[in-house]
Gaussian input, Z-matrix of N, CA and C with variables (Angstrom, degrees):
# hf/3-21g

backbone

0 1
 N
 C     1     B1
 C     2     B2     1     A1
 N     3     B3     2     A2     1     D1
 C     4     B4     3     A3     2     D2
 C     5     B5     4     A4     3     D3
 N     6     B6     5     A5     4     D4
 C     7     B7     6     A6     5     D5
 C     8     B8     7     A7     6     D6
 N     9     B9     8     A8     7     D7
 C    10    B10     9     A9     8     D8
 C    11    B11    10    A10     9     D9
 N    12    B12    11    A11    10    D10
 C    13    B13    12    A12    11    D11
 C    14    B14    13    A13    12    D12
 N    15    B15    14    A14    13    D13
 C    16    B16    15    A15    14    D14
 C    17    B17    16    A16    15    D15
 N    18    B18    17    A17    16    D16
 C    19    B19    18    A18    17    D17
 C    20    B20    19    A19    18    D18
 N    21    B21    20    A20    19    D19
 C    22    B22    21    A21    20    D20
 C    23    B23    22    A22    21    D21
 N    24    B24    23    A23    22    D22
 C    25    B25    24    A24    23    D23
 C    26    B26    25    A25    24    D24
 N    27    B27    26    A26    25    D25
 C    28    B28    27    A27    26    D26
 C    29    B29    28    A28    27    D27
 N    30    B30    29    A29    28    D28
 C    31    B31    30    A30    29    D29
 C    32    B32    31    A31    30    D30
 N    33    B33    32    A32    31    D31
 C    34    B34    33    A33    32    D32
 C    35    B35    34    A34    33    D33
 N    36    B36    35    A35    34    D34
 C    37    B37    36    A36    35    D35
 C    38    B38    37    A37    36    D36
 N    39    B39    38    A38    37    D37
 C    40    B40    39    A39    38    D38
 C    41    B41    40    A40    39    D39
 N    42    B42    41    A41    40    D40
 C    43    B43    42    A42    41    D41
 C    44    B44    43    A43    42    D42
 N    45    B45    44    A44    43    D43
 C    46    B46    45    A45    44    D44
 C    47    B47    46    A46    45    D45
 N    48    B48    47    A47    46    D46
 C    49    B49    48    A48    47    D47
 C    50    B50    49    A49    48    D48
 N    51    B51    50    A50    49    D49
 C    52    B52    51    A51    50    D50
 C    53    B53    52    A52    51    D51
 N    54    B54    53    A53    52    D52
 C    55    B55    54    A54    53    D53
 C    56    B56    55    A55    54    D54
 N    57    B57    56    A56    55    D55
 C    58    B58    57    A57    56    D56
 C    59    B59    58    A58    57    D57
 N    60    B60    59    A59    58    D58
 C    61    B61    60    A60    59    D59
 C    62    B62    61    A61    60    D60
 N    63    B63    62    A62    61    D61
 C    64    B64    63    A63    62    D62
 C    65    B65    64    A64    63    D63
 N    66    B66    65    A65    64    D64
 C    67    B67    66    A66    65    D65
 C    68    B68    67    A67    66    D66
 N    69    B69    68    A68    67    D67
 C    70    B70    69    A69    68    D68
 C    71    B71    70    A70    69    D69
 N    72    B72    71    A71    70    D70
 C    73    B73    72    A72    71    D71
 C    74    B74    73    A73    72    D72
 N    75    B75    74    A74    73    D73
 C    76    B76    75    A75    74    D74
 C    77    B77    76    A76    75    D75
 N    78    B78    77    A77    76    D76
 C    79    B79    78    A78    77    D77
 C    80    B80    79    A79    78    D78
 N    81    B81    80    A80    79    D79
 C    82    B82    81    A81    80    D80
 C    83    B83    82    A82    81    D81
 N    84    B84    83    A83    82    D82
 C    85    B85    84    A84    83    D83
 C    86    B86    85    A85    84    D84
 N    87    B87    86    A86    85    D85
 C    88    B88    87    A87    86    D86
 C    89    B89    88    A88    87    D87
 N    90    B90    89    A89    88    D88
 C    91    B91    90    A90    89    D89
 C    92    B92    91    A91    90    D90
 N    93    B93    92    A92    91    D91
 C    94    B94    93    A93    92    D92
 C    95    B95    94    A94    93    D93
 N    96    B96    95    A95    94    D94
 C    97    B97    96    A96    95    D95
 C    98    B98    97    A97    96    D96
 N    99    B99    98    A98    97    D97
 C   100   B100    99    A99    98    D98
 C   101   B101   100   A100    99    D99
 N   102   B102   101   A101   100   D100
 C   103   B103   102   A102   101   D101
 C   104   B104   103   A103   102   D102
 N   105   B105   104   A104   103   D103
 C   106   B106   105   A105   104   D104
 C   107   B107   106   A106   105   D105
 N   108   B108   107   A107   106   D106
 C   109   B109   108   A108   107   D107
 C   110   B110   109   A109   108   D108
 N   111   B111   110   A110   109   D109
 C   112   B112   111   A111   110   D110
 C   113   B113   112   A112   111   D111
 N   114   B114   113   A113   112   D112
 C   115   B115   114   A114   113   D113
 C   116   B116   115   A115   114   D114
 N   117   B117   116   A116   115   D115
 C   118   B118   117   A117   116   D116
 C   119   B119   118   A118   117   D117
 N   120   B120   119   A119   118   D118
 C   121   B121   120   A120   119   D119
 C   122   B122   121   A121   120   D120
 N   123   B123   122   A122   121   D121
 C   124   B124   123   A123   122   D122
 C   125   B125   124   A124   123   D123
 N   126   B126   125   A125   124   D124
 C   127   B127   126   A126   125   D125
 C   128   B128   127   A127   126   D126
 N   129   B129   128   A128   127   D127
 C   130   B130   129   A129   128   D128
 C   131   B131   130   A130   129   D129
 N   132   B132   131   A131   130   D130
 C   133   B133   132   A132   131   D131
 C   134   B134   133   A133   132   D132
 N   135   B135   134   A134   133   D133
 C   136   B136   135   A135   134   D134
 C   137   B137   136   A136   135   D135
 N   138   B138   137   A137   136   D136
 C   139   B139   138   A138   137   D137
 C   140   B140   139   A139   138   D138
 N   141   B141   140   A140   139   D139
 C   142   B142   141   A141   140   D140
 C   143   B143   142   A142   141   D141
 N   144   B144   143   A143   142   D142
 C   145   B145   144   A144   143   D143
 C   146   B146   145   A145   144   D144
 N   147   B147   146   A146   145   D145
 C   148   B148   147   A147   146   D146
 C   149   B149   148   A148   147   D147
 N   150   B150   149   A149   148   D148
 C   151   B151   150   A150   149   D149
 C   152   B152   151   A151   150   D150
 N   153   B153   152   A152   151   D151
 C   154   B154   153   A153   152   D152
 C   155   B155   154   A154   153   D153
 N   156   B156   155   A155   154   D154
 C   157   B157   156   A156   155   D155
 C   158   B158   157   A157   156   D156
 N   159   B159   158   A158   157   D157
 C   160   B160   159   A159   158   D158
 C   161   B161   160   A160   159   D159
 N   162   B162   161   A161   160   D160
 C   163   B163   162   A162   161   D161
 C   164   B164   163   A163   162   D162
 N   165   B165   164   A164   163   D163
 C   166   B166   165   A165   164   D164
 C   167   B167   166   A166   165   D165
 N   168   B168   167   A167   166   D166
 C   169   B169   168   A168   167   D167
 C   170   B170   169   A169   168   D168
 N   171   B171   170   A170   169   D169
 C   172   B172   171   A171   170   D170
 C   173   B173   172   A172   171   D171
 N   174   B174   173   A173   172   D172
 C   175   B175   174   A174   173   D173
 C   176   B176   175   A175   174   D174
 N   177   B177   176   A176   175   D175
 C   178   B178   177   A177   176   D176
 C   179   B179   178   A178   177   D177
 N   180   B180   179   A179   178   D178
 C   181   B181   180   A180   179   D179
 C   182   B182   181   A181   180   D180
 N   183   B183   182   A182   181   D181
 C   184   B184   183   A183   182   D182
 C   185   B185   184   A184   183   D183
 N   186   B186   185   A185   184   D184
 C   187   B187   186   A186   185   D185
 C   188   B188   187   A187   186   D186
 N   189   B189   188   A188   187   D187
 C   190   B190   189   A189   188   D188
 C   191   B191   190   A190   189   D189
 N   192   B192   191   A191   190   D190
 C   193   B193   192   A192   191   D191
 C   194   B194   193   A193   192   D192
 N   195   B195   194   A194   193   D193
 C   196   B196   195   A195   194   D194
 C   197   B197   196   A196   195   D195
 N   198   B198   197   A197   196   D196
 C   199   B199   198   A198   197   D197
 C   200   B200   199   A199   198   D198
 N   201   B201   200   A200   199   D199
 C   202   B202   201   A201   200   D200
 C   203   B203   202   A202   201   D201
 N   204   B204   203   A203   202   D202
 C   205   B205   204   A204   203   D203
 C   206   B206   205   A205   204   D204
 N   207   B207   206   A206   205   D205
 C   208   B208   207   A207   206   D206
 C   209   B209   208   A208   207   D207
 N   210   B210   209   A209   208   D208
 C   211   B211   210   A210   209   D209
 C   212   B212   211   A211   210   D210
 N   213   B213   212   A212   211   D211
 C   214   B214   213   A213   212   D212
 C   215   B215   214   A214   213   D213
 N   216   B216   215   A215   214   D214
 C   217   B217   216   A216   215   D215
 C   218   B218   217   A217   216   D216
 N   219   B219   218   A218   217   D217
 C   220   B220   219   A219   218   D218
 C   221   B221   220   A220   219   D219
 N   222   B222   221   A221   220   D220
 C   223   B223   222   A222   221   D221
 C   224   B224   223   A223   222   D222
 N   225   B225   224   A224   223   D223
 C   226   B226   225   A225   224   D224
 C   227   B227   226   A226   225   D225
 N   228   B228   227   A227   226   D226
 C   229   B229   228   A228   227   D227
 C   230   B230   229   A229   228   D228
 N   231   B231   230   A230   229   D229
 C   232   B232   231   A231   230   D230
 C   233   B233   232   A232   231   D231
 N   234   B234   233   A233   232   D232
 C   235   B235   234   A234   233   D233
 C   236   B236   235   A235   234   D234
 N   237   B237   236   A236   235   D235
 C   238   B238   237   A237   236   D236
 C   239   B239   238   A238   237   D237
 N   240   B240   239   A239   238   D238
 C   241   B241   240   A240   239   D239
 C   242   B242   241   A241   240   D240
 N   243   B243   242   A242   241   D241
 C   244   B244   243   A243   242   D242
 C   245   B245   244   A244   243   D243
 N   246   B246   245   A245   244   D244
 C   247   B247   246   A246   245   D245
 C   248   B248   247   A247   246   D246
 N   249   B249   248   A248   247   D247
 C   250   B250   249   A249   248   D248
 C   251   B251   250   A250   249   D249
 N   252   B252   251   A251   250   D250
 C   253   B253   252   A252   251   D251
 C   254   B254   253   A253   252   D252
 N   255   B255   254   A254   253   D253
 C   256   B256   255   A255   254   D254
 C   257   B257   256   A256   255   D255

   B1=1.4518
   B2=1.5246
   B3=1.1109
   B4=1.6002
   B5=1.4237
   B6=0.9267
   B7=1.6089
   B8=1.6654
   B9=1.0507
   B10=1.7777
   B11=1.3200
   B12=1.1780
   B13=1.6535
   B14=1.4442
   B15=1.3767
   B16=1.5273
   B17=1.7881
   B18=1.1947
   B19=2.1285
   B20=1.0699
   B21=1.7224
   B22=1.5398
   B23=1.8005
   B24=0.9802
   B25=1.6662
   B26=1.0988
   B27=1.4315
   B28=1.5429
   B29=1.5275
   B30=1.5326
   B31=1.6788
   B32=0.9017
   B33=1.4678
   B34=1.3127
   B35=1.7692
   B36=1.3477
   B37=1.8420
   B38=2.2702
   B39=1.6172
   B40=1.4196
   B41=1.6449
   B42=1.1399
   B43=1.6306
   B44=1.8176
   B45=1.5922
   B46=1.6675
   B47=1.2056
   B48=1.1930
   B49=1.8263
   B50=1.9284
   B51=0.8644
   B52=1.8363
   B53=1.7143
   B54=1.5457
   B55=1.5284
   B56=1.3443
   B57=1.4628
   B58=1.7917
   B59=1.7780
   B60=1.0679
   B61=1.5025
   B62=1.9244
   B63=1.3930
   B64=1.4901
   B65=1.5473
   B66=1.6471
   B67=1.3748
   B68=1.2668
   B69=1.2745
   B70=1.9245
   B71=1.2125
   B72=1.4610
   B73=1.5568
   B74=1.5047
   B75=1.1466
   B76=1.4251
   B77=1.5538
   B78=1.0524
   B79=1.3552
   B80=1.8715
   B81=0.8785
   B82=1.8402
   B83=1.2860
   B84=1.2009
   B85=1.7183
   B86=1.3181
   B87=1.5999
   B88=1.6795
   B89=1.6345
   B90=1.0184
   B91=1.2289
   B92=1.6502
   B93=1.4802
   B94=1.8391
   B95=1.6308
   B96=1.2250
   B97=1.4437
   B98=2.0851
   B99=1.2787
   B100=1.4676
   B101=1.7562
   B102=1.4477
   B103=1.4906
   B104=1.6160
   B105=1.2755
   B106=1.3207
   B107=1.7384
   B108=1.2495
   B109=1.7297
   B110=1.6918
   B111=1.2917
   B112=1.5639
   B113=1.2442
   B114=1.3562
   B115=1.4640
   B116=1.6430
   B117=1.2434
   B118=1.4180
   B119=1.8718
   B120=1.0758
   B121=1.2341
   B122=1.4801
   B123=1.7961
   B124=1.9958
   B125=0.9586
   B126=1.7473
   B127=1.1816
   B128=1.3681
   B129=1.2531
   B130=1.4972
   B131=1.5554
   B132=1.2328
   B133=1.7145
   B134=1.6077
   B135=1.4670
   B136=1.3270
   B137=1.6099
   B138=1.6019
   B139=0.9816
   B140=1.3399
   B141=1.4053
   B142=1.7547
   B143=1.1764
   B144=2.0831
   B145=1.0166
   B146=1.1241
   B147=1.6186
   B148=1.6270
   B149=0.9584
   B150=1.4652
   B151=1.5822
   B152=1.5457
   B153=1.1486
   B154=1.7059
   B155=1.6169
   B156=1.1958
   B157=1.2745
   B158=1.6215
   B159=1.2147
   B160=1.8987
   B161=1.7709
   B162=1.2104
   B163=1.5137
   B164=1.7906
   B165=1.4024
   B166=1.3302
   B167=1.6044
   B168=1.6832
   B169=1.1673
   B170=1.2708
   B171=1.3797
   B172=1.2621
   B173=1.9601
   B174=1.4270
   B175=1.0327
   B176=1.5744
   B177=1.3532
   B178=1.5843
   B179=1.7301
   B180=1.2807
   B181=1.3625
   B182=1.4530
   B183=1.0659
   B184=1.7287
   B185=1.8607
   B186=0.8714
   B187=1.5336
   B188=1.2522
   B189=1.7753
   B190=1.5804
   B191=1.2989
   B192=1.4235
   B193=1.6268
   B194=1.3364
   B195=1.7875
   B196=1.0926
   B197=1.7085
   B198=1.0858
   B199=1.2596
   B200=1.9590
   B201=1.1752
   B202=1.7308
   B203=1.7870
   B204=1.4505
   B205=1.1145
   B206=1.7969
   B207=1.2000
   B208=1.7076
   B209=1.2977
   B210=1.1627
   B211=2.0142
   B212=1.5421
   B213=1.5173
   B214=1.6257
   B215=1.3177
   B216=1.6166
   B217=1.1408
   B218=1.6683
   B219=1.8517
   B220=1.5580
   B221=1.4327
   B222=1.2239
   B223=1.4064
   B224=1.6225
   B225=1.1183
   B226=1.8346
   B227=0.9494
   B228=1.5797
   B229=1.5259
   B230=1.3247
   B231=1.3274
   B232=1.3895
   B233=2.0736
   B234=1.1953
   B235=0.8611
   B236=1.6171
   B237=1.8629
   B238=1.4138
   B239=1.6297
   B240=1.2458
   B241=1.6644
   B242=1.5870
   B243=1.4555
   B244=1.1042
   B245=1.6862
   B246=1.3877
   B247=0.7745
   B248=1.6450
   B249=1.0736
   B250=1.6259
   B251=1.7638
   B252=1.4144
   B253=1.6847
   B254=1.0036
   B255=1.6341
   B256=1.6154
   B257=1.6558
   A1=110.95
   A2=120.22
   A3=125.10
   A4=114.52
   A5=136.79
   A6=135.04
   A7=100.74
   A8=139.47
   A9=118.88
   A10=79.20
   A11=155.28
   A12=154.22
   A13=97.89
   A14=127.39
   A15=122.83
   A16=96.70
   A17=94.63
   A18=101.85
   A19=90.78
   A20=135.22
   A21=125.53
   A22=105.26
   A23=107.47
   A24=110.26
   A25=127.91
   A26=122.93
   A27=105.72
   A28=115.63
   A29=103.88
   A30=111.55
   A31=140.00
   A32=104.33
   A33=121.90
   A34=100.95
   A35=90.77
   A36=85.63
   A37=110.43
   A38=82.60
   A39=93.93
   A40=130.23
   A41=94.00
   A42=113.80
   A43=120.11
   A44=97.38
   A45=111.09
   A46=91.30
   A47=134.85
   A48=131.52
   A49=100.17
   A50=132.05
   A51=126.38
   A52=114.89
   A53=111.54
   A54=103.50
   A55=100.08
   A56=113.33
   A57=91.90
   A58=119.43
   A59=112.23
   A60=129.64
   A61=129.60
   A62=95.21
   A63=104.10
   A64=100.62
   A65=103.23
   A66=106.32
   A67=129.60
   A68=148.53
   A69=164.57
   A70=89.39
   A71=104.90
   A72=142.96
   A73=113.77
   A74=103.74
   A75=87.90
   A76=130.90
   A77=121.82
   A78=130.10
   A79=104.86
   A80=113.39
   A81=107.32
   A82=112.80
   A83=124.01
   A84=138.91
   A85=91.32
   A86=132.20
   A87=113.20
   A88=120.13
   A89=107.77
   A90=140.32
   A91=116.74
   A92=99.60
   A93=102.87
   A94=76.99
   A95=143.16
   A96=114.97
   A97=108.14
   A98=95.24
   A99=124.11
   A100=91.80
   A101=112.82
   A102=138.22
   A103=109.68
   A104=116.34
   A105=144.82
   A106=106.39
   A107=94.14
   A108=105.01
   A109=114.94
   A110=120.17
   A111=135.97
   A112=109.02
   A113=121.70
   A114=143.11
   A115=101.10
   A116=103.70
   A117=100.85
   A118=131.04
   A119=114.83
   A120=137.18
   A121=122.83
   A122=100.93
   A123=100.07
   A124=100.12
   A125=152.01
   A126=105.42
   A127=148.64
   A128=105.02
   A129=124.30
   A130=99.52
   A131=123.93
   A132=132.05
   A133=104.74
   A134=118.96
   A135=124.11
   A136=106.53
   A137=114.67
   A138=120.29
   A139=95.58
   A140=122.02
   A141=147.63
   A142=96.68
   A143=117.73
   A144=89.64
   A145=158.88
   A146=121.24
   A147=126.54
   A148=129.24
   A149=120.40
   A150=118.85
   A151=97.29
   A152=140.79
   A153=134.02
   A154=104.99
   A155=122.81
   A156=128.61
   A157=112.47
   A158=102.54
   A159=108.17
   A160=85.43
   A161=127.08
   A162=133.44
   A163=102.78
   A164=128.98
   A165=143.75
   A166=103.56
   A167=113.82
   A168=113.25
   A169=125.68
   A170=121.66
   A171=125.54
   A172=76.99
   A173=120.03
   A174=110.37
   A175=128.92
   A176=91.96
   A177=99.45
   A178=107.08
   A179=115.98
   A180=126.65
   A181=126.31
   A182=111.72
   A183=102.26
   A184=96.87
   A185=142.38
   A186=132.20
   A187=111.69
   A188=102.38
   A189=112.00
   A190=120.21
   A191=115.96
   A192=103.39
   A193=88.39
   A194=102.91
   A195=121.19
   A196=120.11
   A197=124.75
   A198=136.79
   A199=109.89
   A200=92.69
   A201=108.20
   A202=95.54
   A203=114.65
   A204=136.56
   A205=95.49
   A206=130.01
   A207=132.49
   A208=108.25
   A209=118.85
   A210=111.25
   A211=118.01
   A212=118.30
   A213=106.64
   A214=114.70
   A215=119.32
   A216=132.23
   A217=141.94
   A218=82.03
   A219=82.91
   A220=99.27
   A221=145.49
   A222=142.71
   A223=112.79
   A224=105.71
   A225=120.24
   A226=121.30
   A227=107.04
   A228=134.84
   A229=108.00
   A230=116.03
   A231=101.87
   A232=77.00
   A233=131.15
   A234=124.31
   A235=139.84
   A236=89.93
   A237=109.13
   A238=100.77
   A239=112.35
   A240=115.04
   A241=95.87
   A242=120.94
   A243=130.37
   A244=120.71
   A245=115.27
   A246=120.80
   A247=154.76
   A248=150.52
   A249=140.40
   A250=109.61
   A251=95.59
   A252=97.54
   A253=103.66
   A254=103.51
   A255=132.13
   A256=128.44
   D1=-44.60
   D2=170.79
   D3=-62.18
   D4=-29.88
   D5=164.12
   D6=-71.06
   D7=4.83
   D8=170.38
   D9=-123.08
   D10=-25.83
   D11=-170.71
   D12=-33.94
   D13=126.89
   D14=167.61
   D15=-117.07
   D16=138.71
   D17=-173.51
   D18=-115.69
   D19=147.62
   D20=155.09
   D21=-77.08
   D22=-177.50
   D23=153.49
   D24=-45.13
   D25=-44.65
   D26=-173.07
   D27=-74.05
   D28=-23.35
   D29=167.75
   D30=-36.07
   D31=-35.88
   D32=-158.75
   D33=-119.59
   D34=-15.61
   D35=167.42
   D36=-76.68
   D37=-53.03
   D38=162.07
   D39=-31.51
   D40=-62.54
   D41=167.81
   D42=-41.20
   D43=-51.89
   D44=-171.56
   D45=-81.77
   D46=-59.88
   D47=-170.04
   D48=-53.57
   D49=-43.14
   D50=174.18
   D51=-78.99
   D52=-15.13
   D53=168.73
   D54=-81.97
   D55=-51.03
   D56=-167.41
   D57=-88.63
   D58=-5.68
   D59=169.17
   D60=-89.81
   D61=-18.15
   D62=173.72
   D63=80.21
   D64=-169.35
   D65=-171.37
   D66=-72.74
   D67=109.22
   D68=-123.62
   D69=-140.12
   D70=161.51
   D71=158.79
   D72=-99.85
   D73=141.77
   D74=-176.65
   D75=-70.38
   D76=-8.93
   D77=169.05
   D78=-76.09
   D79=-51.34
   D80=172.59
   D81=-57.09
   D82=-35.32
   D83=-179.65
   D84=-70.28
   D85=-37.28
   D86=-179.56
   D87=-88.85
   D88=-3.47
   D89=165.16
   D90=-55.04
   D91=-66.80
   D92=-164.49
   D93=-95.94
   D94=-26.72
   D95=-162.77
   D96=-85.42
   D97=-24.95
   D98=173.80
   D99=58.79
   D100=62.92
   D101=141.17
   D102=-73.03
   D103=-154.18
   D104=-166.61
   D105=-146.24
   D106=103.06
   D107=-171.36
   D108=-36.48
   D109=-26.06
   D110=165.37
   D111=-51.39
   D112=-75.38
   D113=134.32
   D114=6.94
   D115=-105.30
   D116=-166.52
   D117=-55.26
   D118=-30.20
   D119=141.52
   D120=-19.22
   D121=-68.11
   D122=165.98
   D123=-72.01
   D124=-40.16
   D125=169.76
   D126=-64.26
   D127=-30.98
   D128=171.33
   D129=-41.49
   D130=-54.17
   D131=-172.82
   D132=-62.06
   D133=-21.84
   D134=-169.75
   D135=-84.57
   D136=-45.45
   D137=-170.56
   D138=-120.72
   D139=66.23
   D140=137.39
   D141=-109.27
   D142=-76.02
   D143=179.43
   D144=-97.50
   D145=22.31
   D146=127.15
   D147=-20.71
   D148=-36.85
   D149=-166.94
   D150=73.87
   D151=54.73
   D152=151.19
   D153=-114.46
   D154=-18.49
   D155=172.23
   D156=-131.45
   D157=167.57
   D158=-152.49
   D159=-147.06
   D160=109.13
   D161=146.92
   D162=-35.94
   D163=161.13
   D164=-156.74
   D165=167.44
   D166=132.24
   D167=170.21
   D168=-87.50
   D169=159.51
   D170=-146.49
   D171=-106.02
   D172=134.48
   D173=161.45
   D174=-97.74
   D175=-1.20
   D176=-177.44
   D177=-90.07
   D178=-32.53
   D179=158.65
   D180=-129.18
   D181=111.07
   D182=-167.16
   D183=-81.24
   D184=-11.81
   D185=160.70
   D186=-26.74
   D187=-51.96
   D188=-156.37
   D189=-105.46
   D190=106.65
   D191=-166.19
   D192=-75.80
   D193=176.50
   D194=179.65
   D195=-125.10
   D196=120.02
   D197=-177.97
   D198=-72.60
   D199=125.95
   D200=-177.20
   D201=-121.89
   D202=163.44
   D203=-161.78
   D204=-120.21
   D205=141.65
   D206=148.15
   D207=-76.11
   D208=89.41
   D209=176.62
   D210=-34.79
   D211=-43.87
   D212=-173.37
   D213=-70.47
   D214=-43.98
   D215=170.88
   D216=-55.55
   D217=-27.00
   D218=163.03
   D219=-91.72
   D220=-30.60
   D221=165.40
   D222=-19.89
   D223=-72.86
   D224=164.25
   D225=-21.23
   D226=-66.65
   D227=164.51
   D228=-27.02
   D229=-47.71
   D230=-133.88
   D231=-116.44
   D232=-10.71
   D233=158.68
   D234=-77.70
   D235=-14.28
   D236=-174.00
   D237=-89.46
   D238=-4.81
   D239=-169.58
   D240=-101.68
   D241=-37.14
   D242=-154.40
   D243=77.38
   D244=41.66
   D245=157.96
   D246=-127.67
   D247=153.62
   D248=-154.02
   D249=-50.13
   D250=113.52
   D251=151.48
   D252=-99.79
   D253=123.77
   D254=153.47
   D255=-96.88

C-alpha cells in the first residue's frame, strides 16, 4: 500500500517535523514547519488515514491531540521519496 501512497509536500514536511520532534499538536507542527495550520491539518488527515500517523491524547491538555509517527512506515515513506530518515 505504501508504494502507490501519493503524499503532497506538506505531508511529507509534516511527517519529518514528528519523526525528529516526537509527538506535536498540530498547531506547534505549523509552527516549526512554518505551513498554514489548514495546511498541516489535511495532512495530518492524510497520514491518519494511511496509517503512518496515529492521533494520541495529550494528557497535559486534552484540547490538544497529539500527533505520533509509525517508525517503519514513515521509514518507507521516507525511502519511497528518497529521502533522510532521521
Amino acid at each position: 500500500m505504501i508504494s502507490r501512497l501519493r503524499l503532497p509536500k506538506s505531508a511529507l514536511l509534516v511527517l519529518d517535523c514528528l519523526n525528529k520532534q516526537g509527538p506535536m499538536p498540530p498547531r506547534d507542527i505549523s509552527k516549526v514547519v512554518k505551513v498554514p495550520l489548514r495546511t498541516v491539518t489535511f495532512a495530518l488527515d492524510r497520514l491518519v488515514d494511511s496509517d503512518i500517523c496515529q492521533k494520541m491524547p495529550n494528557l497535559d491538555d486534552m484540547r490538544r491531540t497529539l500527533y505520533i509517527v509509525d517508525q517503519e512506515k514513515a521509514r518507507a515513506i521516507f525511502l519511497k521519496y528518497g529521502l533522510m530518515f532521521s
